[in-house]
C-alpha positions in Angstrom: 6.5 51.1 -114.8 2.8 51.6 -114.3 2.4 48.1 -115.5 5.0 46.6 -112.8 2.9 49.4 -110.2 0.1 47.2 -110.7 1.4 44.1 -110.4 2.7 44.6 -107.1 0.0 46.2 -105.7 -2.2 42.9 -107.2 0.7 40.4 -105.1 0.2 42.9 -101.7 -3.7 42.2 -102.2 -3.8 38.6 -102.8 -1.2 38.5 -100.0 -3.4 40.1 -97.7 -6.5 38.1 -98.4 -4.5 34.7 -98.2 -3.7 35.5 -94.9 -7.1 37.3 -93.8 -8.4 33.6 -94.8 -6.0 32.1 -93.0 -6.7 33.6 -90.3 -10.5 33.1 -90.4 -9.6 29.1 -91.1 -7.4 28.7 -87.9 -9.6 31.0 -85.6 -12.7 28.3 -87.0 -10.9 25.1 -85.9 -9.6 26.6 -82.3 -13.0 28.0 -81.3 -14.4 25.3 -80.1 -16.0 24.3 -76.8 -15.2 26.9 -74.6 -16.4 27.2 -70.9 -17.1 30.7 -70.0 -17.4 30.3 -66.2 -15.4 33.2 -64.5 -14.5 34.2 -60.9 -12.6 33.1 -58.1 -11.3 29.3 -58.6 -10.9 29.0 -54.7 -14.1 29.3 -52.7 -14.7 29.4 -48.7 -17.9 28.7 -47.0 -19.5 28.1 -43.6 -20.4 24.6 -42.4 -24.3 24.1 -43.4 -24.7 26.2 -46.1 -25.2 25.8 -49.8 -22.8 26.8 -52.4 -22.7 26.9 -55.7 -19.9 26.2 -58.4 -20.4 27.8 -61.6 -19.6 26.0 -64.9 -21.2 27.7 -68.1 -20.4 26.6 -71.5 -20.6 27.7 -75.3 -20.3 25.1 -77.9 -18.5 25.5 -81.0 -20.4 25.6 -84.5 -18.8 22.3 -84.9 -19.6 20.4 -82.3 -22.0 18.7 -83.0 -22.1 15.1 -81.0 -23.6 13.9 -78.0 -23.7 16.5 -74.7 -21.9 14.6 -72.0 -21.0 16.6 -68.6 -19.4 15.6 -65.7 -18.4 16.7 -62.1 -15.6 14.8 -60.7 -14.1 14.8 -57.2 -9.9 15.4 -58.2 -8.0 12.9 -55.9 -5.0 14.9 -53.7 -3.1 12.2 -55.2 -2.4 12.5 -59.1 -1.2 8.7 -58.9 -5.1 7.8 -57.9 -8.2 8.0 -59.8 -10.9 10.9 -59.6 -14.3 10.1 -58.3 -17.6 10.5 -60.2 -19.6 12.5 -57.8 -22.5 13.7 -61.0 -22.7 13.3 -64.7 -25.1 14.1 -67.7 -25.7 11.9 -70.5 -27.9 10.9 -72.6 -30.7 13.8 -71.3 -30.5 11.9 -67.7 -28.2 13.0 -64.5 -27.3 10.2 -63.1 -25.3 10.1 -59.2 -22.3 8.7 -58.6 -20.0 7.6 -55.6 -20.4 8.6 -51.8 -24.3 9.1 -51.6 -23.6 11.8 -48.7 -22.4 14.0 -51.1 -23.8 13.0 -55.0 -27.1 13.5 -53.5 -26.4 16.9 -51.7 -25.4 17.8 -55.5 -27.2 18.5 -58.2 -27.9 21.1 -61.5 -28.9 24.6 -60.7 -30.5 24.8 -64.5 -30.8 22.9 -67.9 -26.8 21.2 -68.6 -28.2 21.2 -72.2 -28.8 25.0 -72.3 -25.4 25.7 -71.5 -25.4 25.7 -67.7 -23.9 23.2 -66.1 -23.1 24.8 -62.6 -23.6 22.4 -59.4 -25.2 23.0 -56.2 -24.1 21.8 -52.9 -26.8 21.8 -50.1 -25.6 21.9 -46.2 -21.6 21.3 -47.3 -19.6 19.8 -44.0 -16.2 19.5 -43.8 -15.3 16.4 -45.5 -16.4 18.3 -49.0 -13.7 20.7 -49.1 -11.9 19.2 -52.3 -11.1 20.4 -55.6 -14.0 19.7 -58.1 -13.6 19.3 -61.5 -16.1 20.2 -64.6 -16.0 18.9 -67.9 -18.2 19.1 -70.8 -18.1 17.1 -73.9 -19.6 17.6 -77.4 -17.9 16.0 -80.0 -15.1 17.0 -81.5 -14.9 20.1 -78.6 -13.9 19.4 -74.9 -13.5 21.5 -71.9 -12.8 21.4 -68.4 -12.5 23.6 -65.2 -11.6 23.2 -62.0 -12.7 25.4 -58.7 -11.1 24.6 -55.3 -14.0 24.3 -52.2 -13.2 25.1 -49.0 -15.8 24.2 -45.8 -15.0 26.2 -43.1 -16.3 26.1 -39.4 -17.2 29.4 -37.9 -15.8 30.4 -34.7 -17.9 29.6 -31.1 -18.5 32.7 -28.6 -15.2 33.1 -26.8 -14.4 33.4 -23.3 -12.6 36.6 -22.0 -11.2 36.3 -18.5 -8.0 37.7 -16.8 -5.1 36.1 -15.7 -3.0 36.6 -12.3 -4.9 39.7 -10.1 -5.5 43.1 -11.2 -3.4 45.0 -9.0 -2.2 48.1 -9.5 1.3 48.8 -10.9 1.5 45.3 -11.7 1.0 43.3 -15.2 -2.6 42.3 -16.4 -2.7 39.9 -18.9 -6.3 39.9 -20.7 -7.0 36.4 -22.3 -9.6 35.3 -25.0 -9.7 32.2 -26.7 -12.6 30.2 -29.3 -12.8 26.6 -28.6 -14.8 26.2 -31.7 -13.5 27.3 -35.2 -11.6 26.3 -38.5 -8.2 28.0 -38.6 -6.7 30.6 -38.9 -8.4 32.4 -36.3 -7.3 36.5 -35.6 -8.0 38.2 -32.2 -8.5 41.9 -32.2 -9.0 43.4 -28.2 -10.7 47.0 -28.8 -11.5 49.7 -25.6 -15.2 50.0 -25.3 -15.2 52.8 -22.5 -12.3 54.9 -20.8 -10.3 55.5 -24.0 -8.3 54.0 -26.6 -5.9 51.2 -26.0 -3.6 52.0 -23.2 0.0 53.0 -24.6 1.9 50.2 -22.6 -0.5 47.8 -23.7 0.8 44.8 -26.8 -2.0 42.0 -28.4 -1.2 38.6 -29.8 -3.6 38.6 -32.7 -2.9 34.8 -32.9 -3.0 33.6 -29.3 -5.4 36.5 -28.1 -3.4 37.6 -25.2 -3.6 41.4 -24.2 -0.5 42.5 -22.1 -1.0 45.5 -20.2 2.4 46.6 -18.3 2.2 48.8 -15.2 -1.7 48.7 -14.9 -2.9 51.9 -13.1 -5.9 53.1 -12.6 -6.9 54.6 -15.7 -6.5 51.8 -17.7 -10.0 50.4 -15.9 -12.8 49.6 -18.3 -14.6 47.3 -20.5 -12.5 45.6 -23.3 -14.0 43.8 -26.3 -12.4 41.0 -27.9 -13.7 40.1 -31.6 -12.2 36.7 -32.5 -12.8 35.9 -36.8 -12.1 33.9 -39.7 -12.8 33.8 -43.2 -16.8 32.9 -42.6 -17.6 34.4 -39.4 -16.8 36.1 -36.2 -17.5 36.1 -32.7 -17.2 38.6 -29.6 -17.0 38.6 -25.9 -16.3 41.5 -23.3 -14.2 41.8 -19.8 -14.7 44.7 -17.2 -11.0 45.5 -16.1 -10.8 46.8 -12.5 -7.5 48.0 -10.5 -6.8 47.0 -7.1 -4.7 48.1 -4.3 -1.8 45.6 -3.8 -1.8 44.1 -0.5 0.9 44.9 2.4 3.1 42.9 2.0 5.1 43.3 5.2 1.6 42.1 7.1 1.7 38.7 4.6 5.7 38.7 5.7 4.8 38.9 9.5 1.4 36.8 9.4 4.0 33.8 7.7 6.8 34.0 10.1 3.9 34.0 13.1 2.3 31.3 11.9 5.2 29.6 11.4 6.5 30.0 14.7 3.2 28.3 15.4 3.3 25.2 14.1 6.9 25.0 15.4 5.3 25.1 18.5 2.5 22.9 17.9 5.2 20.2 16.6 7.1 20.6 19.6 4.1 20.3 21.9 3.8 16.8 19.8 7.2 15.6 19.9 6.3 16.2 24.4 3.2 14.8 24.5 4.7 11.5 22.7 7.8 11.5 25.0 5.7 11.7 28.0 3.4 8.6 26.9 6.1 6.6 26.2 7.6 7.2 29.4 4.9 6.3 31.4 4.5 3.0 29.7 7.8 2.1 30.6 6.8 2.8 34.3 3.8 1.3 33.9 5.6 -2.1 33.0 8.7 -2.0 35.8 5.8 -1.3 38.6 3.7 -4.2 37.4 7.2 -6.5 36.9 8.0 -5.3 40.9 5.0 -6.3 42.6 5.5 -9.8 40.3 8.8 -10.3 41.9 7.8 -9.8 45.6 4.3 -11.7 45.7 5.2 -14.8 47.7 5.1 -17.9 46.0 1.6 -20.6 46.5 2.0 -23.0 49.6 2.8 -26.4 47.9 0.8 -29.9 49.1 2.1 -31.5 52.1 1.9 -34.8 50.4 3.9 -33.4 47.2 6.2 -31.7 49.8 6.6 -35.9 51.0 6.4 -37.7 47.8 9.5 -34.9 46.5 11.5 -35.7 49.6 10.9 -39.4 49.7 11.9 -39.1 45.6 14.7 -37.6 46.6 15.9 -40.2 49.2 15.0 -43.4 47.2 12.6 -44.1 49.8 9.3 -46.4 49.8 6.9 -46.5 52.5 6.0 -49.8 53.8 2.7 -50.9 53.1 -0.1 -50.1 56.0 2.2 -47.2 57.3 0.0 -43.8 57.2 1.5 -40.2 57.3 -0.1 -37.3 58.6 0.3 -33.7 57.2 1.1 -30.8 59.7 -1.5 -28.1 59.1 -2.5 -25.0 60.8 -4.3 -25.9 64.2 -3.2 -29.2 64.3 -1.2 -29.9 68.0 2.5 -30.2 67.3 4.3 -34.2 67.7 6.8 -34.1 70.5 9.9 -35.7 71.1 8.7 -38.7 72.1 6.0 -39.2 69.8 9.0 -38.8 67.1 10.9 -41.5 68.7 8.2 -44.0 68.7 7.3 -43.2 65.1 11.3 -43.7 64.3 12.9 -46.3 65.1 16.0 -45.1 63.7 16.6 -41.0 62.6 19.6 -41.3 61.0 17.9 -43.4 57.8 14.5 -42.0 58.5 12.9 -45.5 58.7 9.5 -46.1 60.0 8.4 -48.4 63.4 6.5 -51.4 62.7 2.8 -50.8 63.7 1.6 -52.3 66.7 -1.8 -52.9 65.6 -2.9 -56.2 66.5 -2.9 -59.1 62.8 -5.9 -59.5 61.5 -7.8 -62.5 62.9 -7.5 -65.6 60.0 -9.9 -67.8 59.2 -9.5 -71.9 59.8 -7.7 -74.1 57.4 -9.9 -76.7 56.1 -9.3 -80.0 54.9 -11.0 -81.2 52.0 -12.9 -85.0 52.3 -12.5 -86.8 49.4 -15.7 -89.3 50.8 -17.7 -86.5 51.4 -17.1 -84.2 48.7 -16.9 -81.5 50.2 -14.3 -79.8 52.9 -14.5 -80.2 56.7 
């Protein structure tokens, strides 16, 4: 019995020690490189200043190969390729892809001491990105990834008021950042007169502050802070109450002045009429005196030549006319009855001027040559 003891407590020993080596075997070949860099994997920063991303290391007794570290630039896409942005090989650090940002980078402290944390001077915008770290020693590997995000501080705001500031009306308080990465959260705070009044409601989002049935104790100065993650800004507003204006004075002042410019048109619409009217006079007066002017004295001898047209008659040639103008002594009867020979056909008497004295016929000698 002692004997069989023995032996079983010699199987629960060996037992143990198997798997106490065992143990020691397996933890040896999983302890290898191992990157010890803790914290948040997510990290927000202001525009223009540096940040840095951590990435210590401890190698394994077993690795024992070349040191090769590398910061890569993880694509949003898992269908594309990374980008190189800094590496470590050989003892050398050698830069890598957009030279905006490789050469904003660069080792806080020895990679071959176990550091390899990254620096990244005056970060913009375009480097928020998820960055990725992996060190390399031969047979041990290990990576980490941290997640930077470059945000833009918000400007000074503007506080104003919308609509008036009358008294048992509704104020609405405004604030807004023109400048600022999202999301941005608007808090309106009471600097003097007391807290918040009760009918009051903020939209931390839009920065609106609604103030219902504004009275005169809700007067004062109001401060609105406007933040995000990597900075804040403030601005103020002095809130007044007025009396609200009479209403029935705005009422009669409209109808008055409407009844004015009724009055005015109409005055218009009068003053046309009347123009137009005396146009019209203007042009039957002028087309009267027209019509009764009398007509220009025509020429005798066109007043003869259209009567003589009209008869078909042609004076004889050497019979003269004379034109009866003012002055002139009338032709009697019988002066008319020598001049006519017959009145009935209006023909002229033969002149009785003596014929015009001709000069001999001569006869022409042939003998001679010349007449005689």
């Amino acid at each position: 019995m002692v004997t069989l003891g023995k032996c079983l407590t010699c199987s629960r020993l060996q037992l143990a020690m198997m798997f106490v080596i065992t143990v020691y075997l397996t933890t040896d070949v999983t302890v290898a490189m191992q990157i010890t860099s803790t914290g948040s994997q997510t990290i927000q920063r202001a525009q223009g200043e540096t940040v840095m991303l951590g990435c210590t290391y401890t190698p394994a007794p077993s690795d024992t190969g070349d040191l090769d570290i590398e910061w890569l630039s993880v694509h949003p896409d898992m269908t594309q390729k990374d980008q190189l942005v800094i590496s470590y090989t050989g003892g050398q650090k050698l830069h890598y892809g957009d030279p905006g940002l490789s050469k904003r980078m660069d080792f806080t402290g020895d990679p071959a001491l176990g550091d390899a944390s990254v620096s990244i001077s005056a970060v913009k915008a375009s480097d928020t990105a998820t960055y990725q770290c992996k060190v390399k020693k031969a047979p041990g590997v290990d990576m980490r990834k941290v997640t930077l995000v470059v945000m833009v501080p918000p400007s000074v705001p503007k506080c104003w008021v919308e609509g008036g500031e009358e008294k048992g009306a509704d104020v609405s308080l405004r604030c807004k950042s023109s400048v600022g990465s999202t999301p941005l959260n608007y808090v309106w705070t009471r600097e003097s007169g007391g807290a918040i009044p009760p009918t009051a409601t903020q939209n931390s989002q839009t920065g609106e502050l609604m103030i219902r049935n504004h009275s005169e104790s809700y007067m004062g100065n109001y401060l609105c802070v406007v933040s995000n993650p990597v900075g804040k800004e403030q601005c103020k507003y002095t809130l007044h109450a007025y009396n609200p204006p009479n209403k029935a004075g705005i009422i009669a002042a409209a109808v008055i002045g409407a009844l004015l410019l009724l009055l005015l048109l109409l005055l218009l619409i009068w003053f046309l009429v009347c123009c137009c009217h005396k146009r019209r006079y203007e042009k039957e007066v002028a087309h009267e005196i027209r019509e009764d002017a009398p007509a220009p004295e025509s020429r005798p001898s066109s007043r003869n030549s259209s009567f003589r047209s009209v008869l078909g008659f042609r004076s004889p040639p050497g019979a003269a006319y004379s034109s009866v103008r003012k002055g002139q002594p009338k032709r009697t009867e019988s002066d008319n009855r020598s001049f006519y020979t017959n009145s009935s056909i209006g023909m002229p008497a033969p002149s009785k001027q003596k014929a015009p004295h001709l000069p001999p016929v001569l006869k022409y000698d042939s003998s001679n040559g010349y007449p005689v």
